[in-house]
N, C-alpha and C positions, 0 to 999 in steps of 0.2 A: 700285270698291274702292280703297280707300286703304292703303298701307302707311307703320307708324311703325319709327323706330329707337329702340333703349329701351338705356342702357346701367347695366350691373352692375357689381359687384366680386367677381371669385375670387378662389379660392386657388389657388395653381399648387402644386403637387409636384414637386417635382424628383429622380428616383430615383437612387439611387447604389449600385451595387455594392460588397461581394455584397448581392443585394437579399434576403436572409434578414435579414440585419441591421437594413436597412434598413424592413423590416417590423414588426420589433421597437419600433424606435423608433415607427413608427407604432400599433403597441400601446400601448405604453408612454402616447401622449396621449393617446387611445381609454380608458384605464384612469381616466385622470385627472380627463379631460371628457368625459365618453361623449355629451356633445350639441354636442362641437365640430363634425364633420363636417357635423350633420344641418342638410338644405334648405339647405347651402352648394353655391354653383354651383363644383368642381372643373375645373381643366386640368391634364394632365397635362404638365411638361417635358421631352423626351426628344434637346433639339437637341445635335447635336457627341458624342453618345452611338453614334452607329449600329446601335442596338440590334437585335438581327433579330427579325423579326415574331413567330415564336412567341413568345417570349423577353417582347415586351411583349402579348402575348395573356396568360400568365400573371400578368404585374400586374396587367390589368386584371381578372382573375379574382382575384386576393389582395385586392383592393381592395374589390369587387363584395360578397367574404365576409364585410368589415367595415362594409358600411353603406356604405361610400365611394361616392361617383358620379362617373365623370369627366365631364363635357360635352363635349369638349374637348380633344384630342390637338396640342402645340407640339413641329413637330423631323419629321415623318413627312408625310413627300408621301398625299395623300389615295387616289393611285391604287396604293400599296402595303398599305393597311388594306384587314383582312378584313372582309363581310357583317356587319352587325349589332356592328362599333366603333363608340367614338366619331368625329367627324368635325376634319378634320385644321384645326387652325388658326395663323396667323400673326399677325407683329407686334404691337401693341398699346402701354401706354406705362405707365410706373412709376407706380406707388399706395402708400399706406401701407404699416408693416409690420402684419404678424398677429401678436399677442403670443399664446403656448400656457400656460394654464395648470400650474404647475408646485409641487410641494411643496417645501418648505425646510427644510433641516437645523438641526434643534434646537441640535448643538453651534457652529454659526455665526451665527447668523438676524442679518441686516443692521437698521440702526435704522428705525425709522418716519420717514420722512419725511414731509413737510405733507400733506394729500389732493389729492387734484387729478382731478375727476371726469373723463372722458373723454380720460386720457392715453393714448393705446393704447402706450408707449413703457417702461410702469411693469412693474418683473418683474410673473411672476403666483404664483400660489397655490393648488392645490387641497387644501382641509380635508376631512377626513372624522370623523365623530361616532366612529368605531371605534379611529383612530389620528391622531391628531392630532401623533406626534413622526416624522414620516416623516423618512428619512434618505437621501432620491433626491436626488442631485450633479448629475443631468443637466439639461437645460434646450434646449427645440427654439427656435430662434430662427425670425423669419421675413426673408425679403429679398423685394424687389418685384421681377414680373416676366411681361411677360404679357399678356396682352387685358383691357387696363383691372384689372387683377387684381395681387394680394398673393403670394407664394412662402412656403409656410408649408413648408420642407423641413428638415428633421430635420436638428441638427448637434448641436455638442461643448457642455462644459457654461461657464455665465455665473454671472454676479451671482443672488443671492438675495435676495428679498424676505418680512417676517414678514406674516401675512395678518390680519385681523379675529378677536378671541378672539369664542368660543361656550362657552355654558354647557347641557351636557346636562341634559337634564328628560326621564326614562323612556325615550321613545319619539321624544323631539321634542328639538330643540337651539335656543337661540335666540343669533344672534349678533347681541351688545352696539353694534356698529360699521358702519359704512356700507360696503360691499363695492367695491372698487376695481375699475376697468378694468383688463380681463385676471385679475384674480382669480374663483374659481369654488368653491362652497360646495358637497360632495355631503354628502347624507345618505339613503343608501337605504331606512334600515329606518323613516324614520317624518317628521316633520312637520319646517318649516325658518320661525321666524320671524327676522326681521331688523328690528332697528328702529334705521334710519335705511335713504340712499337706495341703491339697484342702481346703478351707471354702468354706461354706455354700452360694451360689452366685457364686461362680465361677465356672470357665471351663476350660477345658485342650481340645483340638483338634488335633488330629494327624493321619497320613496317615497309620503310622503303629500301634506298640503297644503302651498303657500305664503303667508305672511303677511310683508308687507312695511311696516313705519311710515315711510314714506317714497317717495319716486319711484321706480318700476321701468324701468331706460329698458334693464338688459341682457336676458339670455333668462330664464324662468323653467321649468322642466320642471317638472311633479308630477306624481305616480302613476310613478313608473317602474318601481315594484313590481308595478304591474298595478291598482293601486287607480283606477277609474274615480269612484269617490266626492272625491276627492281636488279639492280646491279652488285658485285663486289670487287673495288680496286684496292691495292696492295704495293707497295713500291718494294715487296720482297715475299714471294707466295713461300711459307712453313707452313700452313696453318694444318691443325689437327683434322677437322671439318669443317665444309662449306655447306651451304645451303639456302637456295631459292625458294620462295614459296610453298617448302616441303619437300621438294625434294633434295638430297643429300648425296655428298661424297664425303669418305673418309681419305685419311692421305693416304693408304695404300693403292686408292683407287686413280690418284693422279698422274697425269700422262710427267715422265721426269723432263719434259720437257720443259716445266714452267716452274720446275723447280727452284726457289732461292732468287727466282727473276721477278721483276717488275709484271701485275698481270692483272686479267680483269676476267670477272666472271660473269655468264650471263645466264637466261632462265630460255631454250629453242627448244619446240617440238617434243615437248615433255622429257630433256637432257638438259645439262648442265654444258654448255660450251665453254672451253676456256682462252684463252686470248691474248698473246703477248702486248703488255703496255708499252709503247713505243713513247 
């Protein structure tokens, strides 16, 4: 038997009292990119805190409620976690930051500056088809920190950035512009085309299908309405993760067949098919 070592990138959390608050803000991104948590490997930070056991037994139950998964507990000697935590971890070494999707205020919106695909450094942006003049000040920064891992912990508000215009059609919105790293497009009640490419960091959310004229290298969710009919096309499959009606593929889990190529995805028999575009 052989054993390999494989290494990832988290997100570390760092909680901060009152953690009411501090759960708030973790709403608050949860609202904005309801696919930022998912099939991310979490650590929780709790060093210099001296948090008592119950105390982060309830976080990790706050967390647990929202989809959140720790991996991973930084700060807590292994022989003080109860049954059935996470397992206690140390050291590791600084990694990029997490940029968190965020909306920007109409009566400010910063200029466009050049694009720049795969800057994870760029503010972000969550659009939505229903309200598009959102007036949220806040903004979660991220700092590095961790076991090979990012610090995506909720702070005070920054810089804003103006995101890619979309033009509603009924049911379906289509945006005009190439969607930036760290920017995140929802649209629950129906269909999300984009024509030009995803980068790397961003996400597209929508109730129905996804249509892409361009590279998909961020996440794509569809169906998150429940629509398992709900498609994703790509005229160049990169993307980080895909996902039907919940269920998920990351890109290590992709056949290299449809690599870099034209493709479309679909939601069969509780799988993920994938499907050369012709």
């Amino acid at each position: 038997m052989k054993f390999k070592g494989k290494s990832f990138i988290a997100i570390v959390l760092s909680p901060e009292p009152p953690f009411d608050a501090w759960f708030q803000e973790i709403d608050r991104i949860i609202a904005r990119s309801p696919g930022f948590f998912i099939d991310r490997p979490i650590i929780l930070d709790v060093r210099g805190s001296k948090i008592p056991i119950d105390d982060l037994e309830e976080l990790l139950s706050g967390l647990s409620e929202r989809s959140v998964r720790v991996m991973g507990i930084d700060g807590v000697a292994g022989t003080r976690l109860k049954p059935g935590m996470p397992p206690s971890f140390s050291g590791g070494r600084l990694a990029s930051d997490v940029e968190v999707p965020e909306p920007v205020s109409p009566k400010n919106p910063a200029p466009k500056g050049k694009e720049q695909e795969n800057a994870a450094t760029e503010p972000a942006e969550t659009k939505t088809a229903q309200n598009s003049t959102s007036t949220a000040q806040s903004k979660e920064a991220a700092s590095a920190n961790g076991i090979d891992a990012s610090t995506a912990a909720p702070k005070g508000a920054a810089d804003k950035a103006a995101g890619p215009a979309s033009i509603p059609s009924g049911s379906s919105i289509v945006v005009t512009e190439p969607v930036r790293s760290g920017q995140s497009i929802l649209h629950p009640e129906g269909d999300v085309t984009v024509i030009g490419s995803v980068s790397s960091g961003a996400e597209i959310i929508a109730g129905g299908s996804i249509h892409v004229y361009g590279t998909l290298r961020g996440r794509a969710l569809a169906g998150v309405s429940g629509k398992d009919c709900a498609r994703i096309f790509c005229s160049k499959l990169d993307a980080e993760l895909v996902s039907i009606n919940g269920l998920y593929k990351v890109a290590d889990d992709f056949d290299g067949t449809f690599r870099n190529a034209p493709a479309q995805i679909r939601f069969e028999n509780e799988t993920l098919v994938f499907e050369a575009l012709n």
